[in-house]
ZAMI-538884 format. One record per residue (C-alpha): x, y, z; residue in one letter. Coordinates in Angstrom, 3 decimals. Each point is the difference from the previous one (the first is absolute). Layout:
N
[[X, Y, Z], "A"]
...
END
This chain:
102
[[90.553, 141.810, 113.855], "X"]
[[0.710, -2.676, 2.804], "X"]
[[-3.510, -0.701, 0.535], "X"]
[[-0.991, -0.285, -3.702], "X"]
[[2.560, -2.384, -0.511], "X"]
[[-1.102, -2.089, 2.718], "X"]
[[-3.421, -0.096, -0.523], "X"]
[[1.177, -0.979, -3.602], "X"]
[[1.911, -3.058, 0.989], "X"]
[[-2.900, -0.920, 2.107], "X"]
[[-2.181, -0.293, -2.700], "X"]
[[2.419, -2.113, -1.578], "X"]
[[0.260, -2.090, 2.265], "X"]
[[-3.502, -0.094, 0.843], "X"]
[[-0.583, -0.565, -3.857], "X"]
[[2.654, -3.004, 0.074], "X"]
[[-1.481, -1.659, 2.947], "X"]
[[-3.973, 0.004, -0.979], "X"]
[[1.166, -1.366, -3.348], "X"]
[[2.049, -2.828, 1.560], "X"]
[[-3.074, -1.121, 2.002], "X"]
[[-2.321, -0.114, -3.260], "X"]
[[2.575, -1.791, -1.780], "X"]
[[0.133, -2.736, 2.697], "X"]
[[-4.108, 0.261, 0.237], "X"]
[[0.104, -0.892, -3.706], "X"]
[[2.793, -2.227, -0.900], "X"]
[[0.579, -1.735, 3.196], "X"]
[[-2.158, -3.550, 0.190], "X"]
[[-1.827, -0.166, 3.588], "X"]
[[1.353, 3.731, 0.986], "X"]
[[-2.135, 1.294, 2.864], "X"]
[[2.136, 2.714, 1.090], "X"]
[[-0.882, -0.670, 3.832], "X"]
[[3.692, -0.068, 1.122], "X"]
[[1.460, 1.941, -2.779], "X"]
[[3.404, 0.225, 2.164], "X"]
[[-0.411, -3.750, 0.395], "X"]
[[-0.854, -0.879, -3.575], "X"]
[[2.039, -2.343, -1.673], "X"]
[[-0.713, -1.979, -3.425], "X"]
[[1.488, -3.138, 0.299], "X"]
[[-0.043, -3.038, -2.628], "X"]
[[0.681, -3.509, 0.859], "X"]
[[-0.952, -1.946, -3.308], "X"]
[[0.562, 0.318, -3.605], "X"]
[[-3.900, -0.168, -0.364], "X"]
[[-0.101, 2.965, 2.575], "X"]
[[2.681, 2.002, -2.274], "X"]
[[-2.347, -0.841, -2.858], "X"]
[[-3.108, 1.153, 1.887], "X"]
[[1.588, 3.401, 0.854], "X"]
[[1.554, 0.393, -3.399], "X"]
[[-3.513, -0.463, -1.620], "X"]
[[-1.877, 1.986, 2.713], "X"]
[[2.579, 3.310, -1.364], "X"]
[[-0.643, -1.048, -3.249], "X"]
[[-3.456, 0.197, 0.448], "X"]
[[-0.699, 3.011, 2.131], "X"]
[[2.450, 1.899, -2.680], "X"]
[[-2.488, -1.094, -2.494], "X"]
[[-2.572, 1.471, 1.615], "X"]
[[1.211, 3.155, 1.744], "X"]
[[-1.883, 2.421, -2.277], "X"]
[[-3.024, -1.971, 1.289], "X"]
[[0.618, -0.422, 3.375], "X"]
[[2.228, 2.718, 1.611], "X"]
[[-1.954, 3.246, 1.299], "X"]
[[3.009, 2.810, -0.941], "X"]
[[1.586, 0.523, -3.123], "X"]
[[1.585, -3.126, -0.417], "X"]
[[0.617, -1.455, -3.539], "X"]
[[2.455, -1.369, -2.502], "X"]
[[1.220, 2.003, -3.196], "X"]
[[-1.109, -2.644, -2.963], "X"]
[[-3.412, -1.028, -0.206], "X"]
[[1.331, -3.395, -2.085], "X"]
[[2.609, -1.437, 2.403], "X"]
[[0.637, 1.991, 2.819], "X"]
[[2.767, -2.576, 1.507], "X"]
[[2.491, -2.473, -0.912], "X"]
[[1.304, -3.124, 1.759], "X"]
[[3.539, -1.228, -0.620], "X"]
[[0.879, -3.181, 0.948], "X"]
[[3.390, -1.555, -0.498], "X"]
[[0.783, -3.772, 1.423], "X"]
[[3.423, -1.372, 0.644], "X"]
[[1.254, -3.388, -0.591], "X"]
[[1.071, -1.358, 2.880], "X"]
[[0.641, 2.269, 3.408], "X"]
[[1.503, -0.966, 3.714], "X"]
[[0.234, 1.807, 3.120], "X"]
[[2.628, -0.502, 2.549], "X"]
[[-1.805, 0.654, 3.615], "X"]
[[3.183, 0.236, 1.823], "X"]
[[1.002, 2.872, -1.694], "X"]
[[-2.646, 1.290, -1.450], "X"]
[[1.599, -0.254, -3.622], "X"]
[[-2.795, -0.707, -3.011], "X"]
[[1.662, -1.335, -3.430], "X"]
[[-2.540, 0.808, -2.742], "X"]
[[1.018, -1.829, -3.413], "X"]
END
């Protein structure tokens, strides 16, 4: 019973980490995967947070299309939803790493 159990959480975790790497394939703008320890997704400018945003957006639209497995969203119509709230007026206090959100 030992060893079924363990080869059960292996495939678990086998499952988890294949699907983490096609996630990143598809949703991550200019992922390569050649240092996948190394990989980090970093954004600099509000156009580069825009960029990414619209890249997910994107890709999500078409993963039916474009991903080999048996990826896919539920509703053919919509599929996703973007929320976006904005605040009034915001500050951040570096020294103590306080942020006041109005």
């Amino acid at each position: 019973q030992l060893v079924f159990f363990g080869l059960s959480n292996q495939l678990v975790v086998s499952f988890k980490e294949e699907n983490t790497v096609a996630f990143k394939h598809l949703f991550l703008k200019g992922y390569s995967g050649a240092d996948e320890d190394d990989y980090s997704c970093s954004i600099y400018t509000q156009q580069d947070a825009y960029d990414s945003i619209f890249y997910v957006i994107n890709q999500y639209r078409h993963l039916k299309n474009i991903s080999l497995g048996t990826l896919g969203y539920e509703h053919e119509e919509s599929g996703l939803k973007i929320c976006k709230q904005q605040y009034k007026k915001g500050t951040m206090l570096p020294s103590n790493d306080t942020l006041n959100i109005d």
